[in-house]
N, C-alpha and C positions, 0 to 999 in steps of 0.2 A: 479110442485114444485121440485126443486134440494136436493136431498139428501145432509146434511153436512156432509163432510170428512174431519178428523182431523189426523195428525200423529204428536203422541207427541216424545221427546227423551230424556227422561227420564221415570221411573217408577212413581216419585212425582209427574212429570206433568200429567203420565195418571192420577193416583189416584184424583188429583184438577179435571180433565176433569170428572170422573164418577163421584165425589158427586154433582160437579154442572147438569150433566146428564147422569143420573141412569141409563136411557133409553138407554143410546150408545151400540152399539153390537158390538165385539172386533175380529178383520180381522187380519189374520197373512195371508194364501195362498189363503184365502178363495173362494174354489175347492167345499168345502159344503156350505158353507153361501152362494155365490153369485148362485148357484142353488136355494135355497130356498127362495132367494128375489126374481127371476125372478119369482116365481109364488105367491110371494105377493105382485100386485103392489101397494095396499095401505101399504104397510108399507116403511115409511119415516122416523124410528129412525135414530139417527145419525150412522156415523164409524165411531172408533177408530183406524186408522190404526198399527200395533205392527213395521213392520221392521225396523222402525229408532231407536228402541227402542237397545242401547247400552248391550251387555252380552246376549239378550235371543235368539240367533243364533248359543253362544259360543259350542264347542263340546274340552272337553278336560278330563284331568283325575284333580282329587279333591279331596280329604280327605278319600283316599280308594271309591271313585264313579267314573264312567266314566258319565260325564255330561253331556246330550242332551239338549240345550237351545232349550227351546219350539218353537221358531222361526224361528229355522232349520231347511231349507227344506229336506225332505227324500230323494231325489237324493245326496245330501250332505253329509247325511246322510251315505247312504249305500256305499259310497265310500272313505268316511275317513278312514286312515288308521288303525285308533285304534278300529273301530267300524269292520272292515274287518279280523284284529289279533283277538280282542278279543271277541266279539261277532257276531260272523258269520252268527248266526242264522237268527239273526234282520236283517243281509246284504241281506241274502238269502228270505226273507220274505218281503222287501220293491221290491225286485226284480220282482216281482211276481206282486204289487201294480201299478194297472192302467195302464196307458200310460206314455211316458217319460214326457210329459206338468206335466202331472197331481203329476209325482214323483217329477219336479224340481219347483214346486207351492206348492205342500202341503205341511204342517210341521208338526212335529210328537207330538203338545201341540194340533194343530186341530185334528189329529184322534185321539189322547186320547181323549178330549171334545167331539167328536162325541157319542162317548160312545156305538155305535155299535159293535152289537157280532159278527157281520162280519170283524171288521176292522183287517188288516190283520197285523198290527205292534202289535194287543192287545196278542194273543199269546206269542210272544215271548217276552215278556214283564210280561207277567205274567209269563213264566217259569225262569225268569232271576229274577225273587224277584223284580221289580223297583217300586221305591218309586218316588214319583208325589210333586212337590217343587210347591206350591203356594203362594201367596203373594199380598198383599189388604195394605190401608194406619193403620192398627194397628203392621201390620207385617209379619213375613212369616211362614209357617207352613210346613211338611211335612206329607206325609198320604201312608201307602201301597197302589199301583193302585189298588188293589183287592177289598180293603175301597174305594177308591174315585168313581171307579164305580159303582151305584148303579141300575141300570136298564136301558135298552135299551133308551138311550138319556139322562138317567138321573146322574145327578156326584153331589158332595158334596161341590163343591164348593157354596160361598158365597154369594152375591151381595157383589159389589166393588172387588170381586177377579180374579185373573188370572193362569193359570198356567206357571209357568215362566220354567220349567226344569224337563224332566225324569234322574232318579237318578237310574243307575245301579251299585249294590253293587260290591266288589269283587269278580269274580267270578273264579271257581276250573277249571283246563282246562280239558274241557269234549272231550272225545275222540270222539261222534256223537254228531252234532249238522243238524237236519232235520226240515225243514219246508217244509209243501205241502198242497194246500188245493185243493177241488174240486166243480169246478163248472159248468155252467149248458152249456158255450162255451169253448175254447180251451185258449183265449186271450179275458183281460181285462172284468174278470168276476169277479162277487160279491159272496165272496167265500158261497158253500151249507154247506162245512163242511171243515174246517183247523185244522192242527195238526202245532204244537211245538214240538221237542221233546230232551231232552236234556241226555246224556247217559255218566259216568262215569266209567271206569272197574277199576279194583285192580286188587289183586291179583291172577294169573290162568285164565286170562280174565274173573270175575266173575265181576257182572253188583255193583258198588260201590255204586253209587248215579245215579238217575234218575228224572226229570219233564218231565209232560205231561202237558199239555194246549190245551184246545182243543178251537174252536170257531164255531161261529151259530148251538152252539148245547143246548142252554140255553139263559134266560134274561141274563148274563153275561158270561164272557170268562170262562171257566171250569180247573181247575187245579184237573188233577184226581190220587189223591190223595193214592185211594186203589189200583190202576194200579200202582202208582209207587211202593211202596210198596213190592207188590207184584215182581215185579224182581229186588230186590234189596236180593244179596247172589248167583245169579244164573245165568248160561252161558244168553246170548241175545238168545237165540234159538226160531225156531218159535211155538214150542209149549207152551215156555213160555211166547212168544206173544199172541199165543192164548189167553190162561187162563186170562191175563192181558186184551186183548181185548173184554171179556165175562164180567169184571168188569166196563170198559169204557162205555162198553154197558146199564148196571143198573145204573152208576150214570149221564147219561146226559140228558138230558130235553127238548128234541127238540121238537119244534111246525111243524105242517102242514103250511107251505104258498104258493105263485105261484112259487116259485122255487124247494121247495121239499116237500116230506110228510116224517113225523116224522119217519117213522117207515125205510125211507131210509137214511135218516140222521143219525138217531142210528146204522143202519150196516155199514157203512160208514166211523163213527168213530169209530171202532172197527177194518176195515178192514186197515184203514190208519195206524194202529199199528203194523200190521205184515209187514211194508215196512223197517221196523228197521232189520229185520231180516238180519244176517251177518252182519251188517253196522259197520265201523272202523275209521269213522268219514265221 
């Protein structure tokens, strides 16, 4: 029996398509979903296909946001021009994602949805403040990604909803913007431990504003909070890396699994913090 596949192109149409079936699973690059059908062959819900779907590809600037339509592929992504000026980070952090198939197939509404502490856009997404634009047939809502992710696979969205757009606020121009994670190969590895990291100086190069984000170091991406804190007043130096690094250490929550054991993961993130050292962007 043939799987039915539907691609609506409109929003209205999908919303008529999921109350009539609920069931539908909703395909934008689907890089993860067509993995996990392959190894269920009895499952015959329908697809929803998204890419004809008008606006949720769109990437532009909007009401003080730089708008990521959910749709848009991450190779698209990381080489728009306003996502390369303005948020580097994310450029530099899809760069690193996959293989080139897999960067001009996926879209950055699927690795948000995946909701893994590995994905490697969730970092810098959390250190960049974005807000998650969802949208079902009563209306649309917005949620900080920090809220919408609630656990490895698991997000807040509704029945009948979708994610239509990640919403990055305005953001201060940081003089470091570092992404790096590490894994267990050299190329197209599933990160053991990623760092974000976002670094503002003032005045006397003293550290102004800072985010950290860490990933697969918890059930959710890690925003370490006391680390940043902590060098904000004071030169980047490495032994104020240190001390910052000794805090990254107590707050992240790593498990043991077939890729690392916790207790290397937590030095890990800690030591991925002293690469800031000197950094000038």
């Amino acid at each position: 029996m043939s799987r039915p596949v539907f691609s609506p192109e409109t929003l209205p149409e999908l919303f008529d398509l999921l109350r009539a079936m609920p069931q539908a699973r909703l395909m934008a690059g689907g890089t993860d979903l067509l993995v996990r059908l392959r190894h269920a062959p009895d499952d015959q819900n329908p697809l929803a296909c998204l890419e004809r779907i008008a606006g949720l590809g769109v990437i532009e600037e909007e009401n003080g946001f730089i708008r990521l339509g959910a749709a848009a592929s991450l190779a698209a992504i990381a080489r728009h021009g306003l996502v390369r000026r303005r948020l580097p980070v994310l450029a530099r952090a899809i760069s690193e994602l996959g293989s080139p198939p897999v960067r001009n197939m996926g879209t950055i509404g699927g690795n948000i949805c995946t909701a893994s502490p590995a994905g490697d856009t969730l970092p810098p997404l959390y250190a960049l403040d974005a807000l998650v634009e969802l949208a079902g047939a009563a209306g649309a809502r917005r949620l900080p990604l920090a809220d919408f992710i609630r656990a490895p696979g698991k997000t807040a969205l509704q029945p009948g909803e979708l994610v239509t757009a990640a919403l990055i606020p305005a953001q201060p121009a940081f003089d470091v913007n570092h992404f790096e994670k590490v894994g267990r190969r050299s190329a197209l590895a599933v990160a053991v431990v990623s760092l974000a990291a976002l670094v503002r100086f003032g005045s006397a190069g003293r550290v102004a504003g800072a985010r950290i984000a860490l990933g697969s170091v918890g059930p959710t991406v890690l925003r370490a909070g006391r680390a940043e804190n902590a060098l904000i007043g004071g030169k980047l130096t490495l032994a104020a890396l240190r001390r910052a690094a000794a805090l990254v250490r107590e707050e992240v929550e790593p498990i043991d699994d077939i890729r690392a054991s916790a207790d290397y993961r937590r030095e890990v993130a800690g030591n991925l913090l002293l690469r800031l050292a000197g950094l000038r962007g």
